[in-house]
C-alpha positions, 0 to 999 in steps of 0.5 A: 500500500502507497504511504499516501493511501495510508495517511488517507486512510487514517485521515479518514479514520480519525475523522470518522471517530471523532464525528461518531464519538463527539460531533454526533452527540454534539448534533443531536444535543442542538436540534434537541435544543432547537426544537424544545425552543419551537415547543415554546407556543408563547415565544414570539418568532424572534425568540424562537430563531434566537433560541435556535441559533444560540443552540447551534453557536457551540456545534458550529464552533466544534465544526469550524475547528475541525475544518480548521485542524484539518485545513491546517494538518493539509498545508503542513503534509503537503508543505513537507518534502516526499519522502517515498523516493530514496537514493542510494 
């Protein structure tokens, strides 16, 4: 298998965790949020929206850093020399 297929691979692998064991939950607990505020019948619509975007402010963060550790992670990987090509 091709080192870069493997970092791929772990890429993906690591991705997957930590969507499974941290943003999953992470989601469900701000639609949670969002439709308990649309429970609220004597809330004006202001309200409601309101709600619904301070419940996703914290999802929201968590997606943006990952977006940004993985933008990151890419600009180094790639800004390192390849390594695959050995003369002897």
């Amino acid at each position: 298998m091709e080192a870069q297929e493997k970092v791929q691979r772990s890429i993906r692998a690591f991705i997957t965790t930590v969507d499974k064991r941290f943003l999953r939950s992470m989601d469900r607990e701000m639609h949670l949020c969002a439709a308990e505020a649309c429970n609220d019948l004597d809330a004006s619509t202001e309200r409601v929206r309101a709600e619904m975007e301070r419940c996703q402010q914290k999802n929201a963060r968590a997606h943006n850093y990952m977006q940004s550790e993985m933008q990151r992670f890419q600009v180094r990987k790639e800004g390192r020399p390849s390594h695959t090509t050995h003369k002897r």
